[in-house]
C-alpha positions in Angstrom: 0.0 0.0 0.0 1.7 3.1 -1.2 1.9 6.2 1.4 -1.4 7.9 0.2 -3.7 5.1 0.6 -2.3 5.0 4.1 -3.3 8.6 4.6 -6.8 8.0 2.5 -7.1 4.6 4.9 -6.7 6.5 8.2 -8.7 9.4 7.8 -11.2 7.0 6.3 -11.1 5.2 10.1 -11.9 8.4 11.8 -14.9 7.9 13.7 -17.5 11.4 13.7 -16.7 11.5 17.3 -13.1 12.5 16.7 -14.0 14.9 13.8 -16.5 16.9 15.9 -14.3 16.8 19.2 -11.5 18.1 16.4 -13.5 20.7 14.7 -14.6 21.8 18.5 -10.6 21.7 19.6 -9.9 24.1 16.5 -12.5 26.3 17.1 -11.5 27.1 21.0 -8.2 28.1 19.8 -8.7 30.6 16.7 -11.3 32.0 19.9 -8.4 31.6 22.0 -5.7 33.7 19.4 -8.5 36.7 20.0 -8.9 36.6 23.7 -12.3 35.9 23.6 -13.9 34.2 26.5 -16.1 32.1 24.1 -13.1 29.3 23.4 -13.8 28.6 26.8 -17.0 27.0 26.2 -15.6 25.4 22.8 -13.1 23.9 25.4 -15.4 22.2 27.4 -17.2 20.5 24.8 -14.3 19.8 22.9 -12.4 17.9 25.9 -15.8 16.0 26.9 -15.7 14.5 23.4 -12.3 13.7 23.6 -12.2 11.9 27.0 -14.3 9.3 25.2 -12.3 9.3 21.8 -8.5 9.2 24.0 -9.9 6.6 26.5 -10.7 4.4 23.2 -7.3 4.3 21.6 -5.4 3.5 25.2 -4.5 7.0 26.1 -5.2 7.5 29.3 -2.9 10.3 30.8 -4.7 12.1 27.5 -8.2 10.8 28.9 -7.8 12.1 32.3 -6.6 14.9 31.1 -9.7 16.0 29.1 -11.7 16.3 33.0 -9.3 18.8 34.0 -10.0 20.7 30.8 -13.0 20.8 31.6 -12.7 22.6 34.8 -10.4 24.6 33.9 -12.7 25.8 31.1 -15.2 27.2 33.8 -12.1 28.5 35.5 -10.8 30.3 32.5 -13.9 31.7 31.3 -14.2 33.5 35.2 -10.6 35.0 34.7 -11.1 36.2 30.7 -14.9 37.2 31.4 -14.4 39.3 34.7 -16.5 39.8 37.7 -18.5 42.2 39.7 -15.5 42.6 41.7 -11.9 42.5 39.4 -11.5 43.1 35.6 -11.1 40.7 32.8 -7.6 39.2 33.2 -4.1 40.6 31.5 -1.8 39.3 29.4 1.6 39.2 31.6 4.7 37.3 31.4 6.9 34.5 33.7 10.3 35.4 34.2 13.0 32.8 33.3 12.9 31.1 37.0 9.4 30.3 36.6 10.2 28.3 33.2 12.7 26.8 34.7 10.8 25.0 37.5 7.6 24.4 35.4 10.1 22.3 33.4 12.0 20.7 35.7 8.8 19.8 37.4 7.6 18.8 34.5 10.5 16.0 33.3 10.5 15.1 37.3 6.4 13.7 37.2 6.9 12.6 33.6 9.6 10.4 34.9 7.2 8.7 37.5 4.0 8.9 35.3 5.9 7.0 32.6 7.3 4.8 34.1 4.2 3.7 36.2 2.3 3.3 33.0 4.4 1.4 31.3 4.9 -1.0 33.6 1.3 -1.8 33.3 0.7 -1.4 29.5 3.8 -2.9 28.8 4.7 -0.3 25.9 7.9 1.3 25.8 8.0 5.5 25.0 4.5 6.0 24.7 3.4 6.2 28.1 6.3 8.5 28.8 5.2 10.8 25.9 1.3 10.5 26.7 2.4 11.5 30.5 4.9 14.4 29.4 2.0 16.0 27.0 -0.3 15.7 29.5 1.3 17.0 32.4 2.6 19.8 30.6 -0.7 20.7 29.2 -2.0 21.0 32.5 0.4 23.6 33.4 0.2 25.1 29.9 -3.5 25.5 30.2 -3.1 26.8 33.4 -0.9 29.5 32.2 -3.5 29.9 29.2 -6.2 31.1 31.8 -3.9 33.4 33.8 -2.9 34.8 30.3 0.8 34.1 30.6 2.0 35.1 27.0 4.7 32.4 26.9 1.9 29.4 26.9 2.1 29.5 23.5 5.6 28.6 22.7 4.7 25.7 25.2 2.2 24.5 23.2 4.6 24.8 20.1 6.6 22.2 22.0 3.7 20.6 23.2 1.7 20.1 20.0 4.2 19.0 17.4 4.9 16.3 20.2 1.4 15.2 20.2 1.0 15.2 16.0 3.9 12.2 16.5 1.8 10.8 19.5 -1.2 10.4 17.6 -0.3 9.5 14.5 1.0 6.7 16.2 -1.6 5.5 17.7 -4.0 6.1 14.6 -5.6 9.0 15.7 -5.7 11.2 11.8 -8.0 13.6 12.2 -6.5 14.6 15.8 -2.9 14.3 14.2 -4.1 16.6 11.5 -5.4 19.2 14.2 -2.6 18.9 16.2 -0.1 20.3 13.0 -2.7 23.0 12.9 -2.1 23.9 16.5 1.7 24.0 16.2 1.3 26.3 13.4 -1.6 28.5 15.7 0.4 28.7 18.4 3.2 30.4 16.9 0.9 32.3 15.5 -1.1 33.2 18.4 2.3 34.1 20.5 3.0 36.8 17.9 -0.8 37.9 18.3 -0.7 38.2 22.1 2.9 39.9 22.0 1.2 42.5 20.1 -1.8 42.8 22.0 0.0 43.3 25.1 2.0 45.8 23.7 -1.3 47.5 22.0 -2.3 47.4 25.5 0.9 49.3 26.8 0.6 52.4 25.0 -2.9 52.5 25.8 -4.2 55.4 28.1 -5.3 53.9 31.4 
């Protein structure tokens, strides 16, 4: 079978579950690119879809990680929509010690995650991949709802690692989204940049 049937083959397997939780996934982050507080609801349906369509294919670092989506979905449409009592949320930035323990951190629970899994699912770097995605996209998202402009070069990393992750595993039409992120997030770190400095010269 020559390389394009094996594409034709694989997006022909994607079930409409995956396509809508996609389509969803896509939408909450060209939302997301504008700061508006809608992605967040995109979000939550998104990750409810995908709980289902990750739990199918053996991911389950990526399964679990879809609940705290959703309740950081609520979370982050509090912080972008505002209250009676603070403001909608600015963009700000870490300073290099942050990054350094968020990835430290990171490698250290990845280490122990992985490991654990793989002991059980007998695979060798995919659980260690599955965990490192997903405990970095909890941080990442995290730093998403605070508004923390560097999220996005996160994701960068993030996302391209997740195109090889589900390819892998089958997943097409996730793959597929998941080069679109990579390609949005750059895109959406240049938007926020000059956002925030919009928002700079900006009389208070």
């Amino acid at each position: 079978m020559s390389v394009a049937q094996h594409i034709v083959a694989a997006f022909a397997a994607v079930t409409p579950i995956e396509w809508v939780a996609a389509g969803l996934a896509l939408g909450y982050l060209l939302l997301a690119i504008r700061q508006s507080a809608w992605c967040w609801s995109f979000a939550i349906a998104s990750a409810l879809l995908y709980l289902v369509v990750f739990a199918r294919s053996g991911l389950y670092m990526q399964s679990a990680l879809q609940v705290f989506y959703v309740g950081m979905g609520v979370y982050g449409w509090r912080t972008w929509s505002g209250t009676a009592e603070s403001a909608p949320i600015a963009i700000s930035r870490w300073p290099v010690r942050y990054h350094v323990l968020a990835w430290t951190g990171i490698a250290l629970v990845t280490a122990v995650n992985g490991a654990l899994i793989a002991q059980r699912a007998g695979a060798d770097w995919v659980p260690y991949v599955d965990a490192a995605i997903a405990w970095g996209s909890v941080l990442t998202t995290w730093m998403v709802a605070r508004k923390i402009l560097e999220n996005w070069l996160y994701w960068v990393v993030l996302d391209a690692a997740m195109v090889v992750l589900a390819a892998w595993q089958g997943l097409a039409a996730t793959a597929l989204l998941f080069v679109l992120y990579t390609l949005l997030a750059l895109r959406g770190y240049w938007q926020w940049r000059r956002d925030e400095r919009t928002a700079a010269t900006e009389p208070a």
